[in-house]
ChimeraX commands (.cxc) that place a marker at each C-alpha (Angstrom):
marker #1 position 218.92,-84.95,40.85 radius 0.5
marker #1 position 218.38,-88.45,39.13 radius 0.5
marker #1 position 217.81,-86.15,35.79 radius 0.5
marker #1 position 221.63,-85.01,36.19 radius 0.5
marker #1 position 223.01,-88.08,36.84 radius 0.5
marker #1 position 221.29,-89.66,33.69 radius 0.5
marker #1 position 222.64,-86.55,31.59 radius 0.5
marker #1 position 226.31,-86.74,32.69 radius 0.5
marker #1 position 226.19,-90.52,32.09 radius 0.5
marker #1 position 223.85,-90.61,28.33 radius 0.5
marker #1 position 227.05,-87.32,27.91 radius 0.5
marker #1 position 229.61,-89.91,28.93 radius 0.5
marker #1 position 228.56,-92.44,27.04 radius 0.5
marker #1 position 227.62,-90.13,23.79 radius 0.5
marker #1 position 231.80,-89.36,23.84 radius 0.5
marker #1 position 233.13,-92.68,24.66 radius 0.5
marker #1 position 230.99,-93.98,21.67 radius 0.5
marker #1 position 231.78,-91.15,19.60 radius 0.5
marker #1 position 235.74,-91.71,20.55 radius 0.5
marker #1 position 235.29,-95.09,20.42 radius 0.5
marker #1 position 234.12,-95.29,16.38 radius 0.5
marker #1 position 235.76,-92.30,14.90 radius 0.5
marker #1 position 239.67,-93.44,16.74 radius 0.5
marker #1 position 239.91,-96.30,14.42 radius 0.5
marker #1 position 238.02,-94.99,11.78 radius 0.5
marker #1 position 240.93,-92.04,11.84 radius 0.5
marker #1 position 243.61,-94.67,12.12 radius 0.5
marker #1 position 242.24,-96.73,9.40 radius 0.5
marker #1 position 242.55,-93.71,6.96 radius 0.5
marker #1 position 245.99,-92.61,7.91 radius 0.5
marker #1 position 247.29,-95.66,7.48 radius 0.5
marker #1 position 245.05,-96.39,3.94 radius 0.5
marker #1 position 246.43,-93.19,2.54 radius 0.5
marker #1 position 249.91,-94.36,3.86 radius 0.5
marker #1 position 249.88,-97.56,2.07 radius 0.5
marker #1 position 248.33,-96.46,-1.13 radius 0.5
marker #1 position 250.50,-93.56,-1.57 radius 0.5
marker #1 position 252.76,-94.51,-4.75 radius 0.5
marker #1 position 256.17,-94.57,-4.01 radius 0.5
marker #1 position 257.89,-92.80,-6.65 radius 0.5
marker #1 position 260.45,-95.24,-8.43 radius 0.5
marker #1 position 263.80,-93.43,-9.88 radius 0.5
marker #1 position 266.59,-94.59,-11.82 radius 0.5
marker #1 position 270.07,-95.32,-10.23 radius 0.5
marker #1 position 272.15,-92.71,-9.64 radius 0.5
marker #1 position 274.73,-93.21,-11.38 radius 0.5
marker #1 position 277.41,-90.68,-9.95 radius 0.5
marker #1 position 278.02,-87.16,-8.82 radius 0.5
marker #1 position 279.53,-83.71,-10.37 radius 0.5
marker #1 position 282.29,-84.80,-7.93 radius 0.5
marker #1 position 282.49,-88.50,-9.70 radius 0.5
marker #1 position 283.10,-86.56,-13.10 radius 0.5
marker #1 position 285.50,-84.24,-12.08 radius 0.5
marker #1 position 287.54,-86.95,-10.74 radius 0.5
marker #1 position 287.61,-88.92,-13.64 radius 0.5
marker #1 position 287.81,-85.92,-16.03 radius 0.5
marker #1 position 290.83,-87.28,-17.93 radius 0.5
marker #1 position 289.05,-89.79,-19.15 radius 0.5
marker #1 position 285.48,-88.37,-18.97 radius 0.5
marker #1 position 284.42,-90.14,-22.15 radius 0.5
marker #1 position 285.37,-93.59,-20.72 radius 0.5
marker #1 position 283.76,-93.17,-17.15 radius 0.5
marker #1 position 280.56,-92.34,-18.71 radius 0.5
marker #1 position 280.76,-95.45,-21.43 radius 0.5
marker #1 position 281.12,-97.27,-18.20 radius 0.5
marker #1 position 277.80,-96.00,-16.83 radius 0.5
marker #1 position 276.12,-96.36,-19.73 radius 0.5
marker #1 position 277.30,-100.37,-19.81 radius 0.5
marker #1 position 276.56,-100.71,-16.39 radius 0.5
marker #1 position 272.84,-98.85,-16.16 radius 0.5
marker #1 position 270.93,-98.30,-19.56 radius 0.5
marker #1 position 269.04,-95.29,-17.56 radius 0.5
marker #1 position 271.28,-93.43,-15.01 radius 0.5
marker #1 position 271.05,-90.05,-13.24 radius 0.5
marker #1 position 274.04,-87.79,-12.45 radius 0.5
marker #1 position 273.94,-85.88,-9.48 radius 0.5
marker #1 position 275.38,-82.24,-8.76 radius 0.5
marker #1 position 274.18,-79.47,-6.14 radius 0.5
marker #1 position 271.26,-78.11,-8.00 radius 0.5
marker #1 position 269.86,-80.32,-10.26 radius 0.5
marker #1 position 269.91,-83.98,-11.62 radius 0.5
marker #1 position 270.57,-84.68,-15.20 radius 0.5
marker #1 position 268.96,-88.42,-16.67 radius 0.5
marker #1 position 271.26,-90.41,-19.20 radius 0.5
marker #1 position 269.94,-92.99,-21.46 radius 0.5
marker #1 position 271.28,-95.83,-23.86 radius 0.5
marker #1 position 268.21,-97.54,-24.43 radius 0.5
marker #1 position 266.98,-97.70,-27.95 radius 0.5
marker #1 position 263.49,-97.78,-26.90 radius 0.5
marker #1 position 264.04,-94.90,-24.67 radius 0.5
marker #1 position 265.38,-92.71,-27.49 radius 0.5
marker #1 position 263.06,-93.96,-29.94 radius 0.5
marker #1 position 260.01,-93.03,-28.24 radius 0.5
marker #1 position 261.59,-89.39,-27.37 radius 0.5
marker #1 position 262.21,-89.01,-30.88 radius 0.5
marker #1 position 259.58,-90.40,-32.89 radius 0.5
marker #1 position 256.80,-90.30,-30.93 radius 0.5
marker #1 position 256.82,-87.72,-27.50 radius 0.5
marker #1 position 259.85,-84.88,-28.66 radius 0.5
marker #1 position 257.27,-82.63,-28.14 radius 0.5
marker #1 position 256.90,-83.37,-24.47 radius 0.5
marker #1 position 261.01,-83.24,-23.26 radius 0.5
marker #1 position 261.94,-79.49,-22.98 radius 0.5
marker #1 position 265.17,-78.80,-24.79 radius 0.5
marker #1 position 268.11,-76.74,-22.75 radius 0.5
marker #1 position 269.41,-73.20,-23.44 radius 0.5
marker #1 position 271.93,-75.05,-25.40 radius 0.5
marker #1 position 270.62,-76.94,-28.42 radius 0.5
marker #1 position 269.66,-80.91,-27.51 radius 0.5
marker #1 position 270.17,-83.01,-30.16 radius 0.5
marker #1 position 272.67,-81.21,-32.76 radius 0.5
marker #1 position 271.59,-82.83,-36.18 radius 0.5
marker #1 position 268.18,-84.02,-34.96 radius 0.5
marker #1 position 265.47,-82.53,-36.79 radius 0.5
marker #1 position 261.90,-80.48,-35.18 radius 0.5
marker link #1:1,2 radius 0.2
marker link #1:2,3 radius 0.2
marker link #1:3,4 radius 0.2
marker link #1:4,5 radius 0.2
marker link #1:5,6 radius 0.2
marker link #1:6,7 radius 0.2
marker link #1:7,8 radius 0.2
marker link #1:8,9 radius 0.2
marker link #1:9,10 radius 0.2
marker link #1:10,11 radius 0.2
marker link #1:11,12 radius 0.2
marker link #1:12,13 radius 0.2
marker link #1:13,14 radius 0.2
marker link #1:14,15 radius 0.2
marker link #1:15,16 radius 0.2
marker link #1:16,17 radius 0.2
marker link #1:17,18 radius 0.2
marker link #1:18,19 radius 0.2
marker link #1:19,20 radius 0.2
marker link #1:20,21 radius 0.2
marker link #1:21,22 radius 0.2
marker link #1:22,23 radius 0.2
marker link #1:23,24 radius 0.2
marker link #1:24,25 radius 0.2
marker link #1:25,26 radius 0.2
marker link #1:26,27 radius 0.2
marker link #1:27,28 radius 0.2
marker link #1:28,29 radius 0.2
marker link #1:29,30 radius 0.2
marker link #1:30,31 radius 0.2
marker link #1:31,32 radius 0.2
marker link #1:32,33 radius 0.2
marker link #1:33,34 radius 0.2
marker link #1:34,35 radius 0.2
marker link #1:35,36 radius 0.2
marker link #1:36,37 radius 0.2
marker link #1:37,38 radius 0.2
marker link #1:38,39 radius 0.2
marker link #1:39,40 radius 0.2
marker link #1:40,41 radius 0.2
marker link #1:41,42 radius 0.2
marker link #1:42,43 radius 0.2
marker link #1:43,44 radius 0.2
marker link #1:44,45 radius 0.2
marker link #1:45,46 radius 0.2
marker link #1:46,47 radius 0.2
marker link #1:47,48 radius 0.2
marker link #1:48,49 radius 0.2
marker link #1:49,50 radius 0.2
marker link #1:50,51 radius 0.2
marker link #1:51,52 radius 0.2
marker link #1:52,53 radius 0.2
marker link #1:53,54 radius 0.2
marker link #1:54,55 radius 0.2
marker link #1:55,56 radius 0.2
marker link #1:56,57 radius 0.2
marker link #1:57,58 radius 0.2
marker link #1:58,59 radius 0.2
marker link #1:59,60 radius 0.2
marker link #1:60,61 radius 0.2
marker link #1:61,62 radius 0.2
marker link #1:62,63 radius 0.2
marker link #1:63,64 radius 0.2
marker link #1:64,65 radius 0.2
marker link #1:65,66 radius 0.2
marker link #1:66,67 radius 0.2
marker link #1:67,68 radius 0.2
marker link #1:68,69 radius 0.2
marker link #1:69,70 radius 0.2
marker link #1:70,71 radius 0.2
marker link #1:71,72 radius 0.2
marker link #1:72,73 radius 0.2
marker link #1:73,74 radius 0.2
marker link #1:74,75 radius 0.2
marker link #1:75,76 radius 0.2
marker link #1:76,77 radius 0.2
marker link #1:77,78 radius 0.2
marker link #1:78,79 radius 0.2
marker link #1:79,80 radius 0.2
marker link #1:80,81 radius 0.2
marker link #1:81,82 radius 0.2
marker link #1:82,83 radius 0.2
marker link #1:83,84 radius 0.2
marker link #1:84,85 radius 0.2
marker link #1:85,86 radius 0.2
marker link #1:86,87 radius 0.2
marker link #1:87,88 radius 0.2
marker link #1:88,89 radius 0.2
marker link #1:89,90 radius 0.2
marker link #1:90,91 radius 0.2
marker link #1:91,92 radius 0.2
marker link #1:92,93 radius 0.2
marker link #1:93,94 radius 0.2
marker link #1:94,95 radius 0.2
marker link #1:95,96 radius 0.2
marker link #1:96,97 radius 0.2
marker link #1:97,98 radius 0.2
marker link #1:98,99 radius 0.2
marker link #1:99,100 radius 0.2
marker link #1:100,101 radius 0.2
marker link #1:101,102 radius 0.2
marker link #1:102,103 radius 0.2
marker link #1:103,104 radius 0.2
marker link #1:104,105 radius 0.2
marker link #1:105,106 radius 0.2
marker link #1:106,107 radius 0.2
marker link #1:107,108 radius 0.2
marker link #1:108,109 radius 0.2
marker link #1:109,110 radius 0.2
marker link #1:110,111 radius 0.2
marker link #1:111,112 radius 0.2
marker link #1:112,113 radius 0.2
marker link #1:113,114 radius 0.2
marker link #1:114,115 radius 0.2
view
């Protein structure tokens, strides 16, 4: 009879020890993994399909705006983003040194610009 006891409590124990490390041990890697997880930085949005479509009669302007406002902005619409850019150290390093990298649209990016 004593034997049982002894086994229920060395069992008892054996959990609440086992509990007892691995609970913060668990909690300590969530919240590492939490923390180090790099939050993804993008550039302002600038405005919306919707933006453009209300300012179409002077489309030209409203972006010139933008670009005065934000050197990097994105444009939003239902399906996909599209990034604009007025920094000269943006465009350089797209041109001269990483074109290869930036796919080009259907249409062709860059009239004028050569391969």
């Amino acid at each position: 009879m004593k034997s049982e006891n002894s086994n229920v409590i060395m069992d008892f124990l054996a959990n609440s020890i086992f509990i007892s490390i691995t609970t913060p041990l668990l909690l300590l890697t969530i919240l590492s993994v939490f923390f180090q997880t790099r939050k993804t930085k993008y550039h302002p949005i600038g405005g919306t399909v919707i933006n453009m479509l209300i300012n179409f009669k002077r489309l030209h302007h409203y972006m010139a705006d933008l670009s005065a406002k934000y050197k990097t902005f994105r444009i939003l619409s239902p399906f996909h983003g599209e990034i604009f850019t007025t920094d000269p150290a943006i465009v350089e390093y797209i041109l001269k040194t990483n074109f290869e990298n930036y796919g080009k649209p259907l249409d062709a990016l860059l009239v004028g610009v050569p391969n």
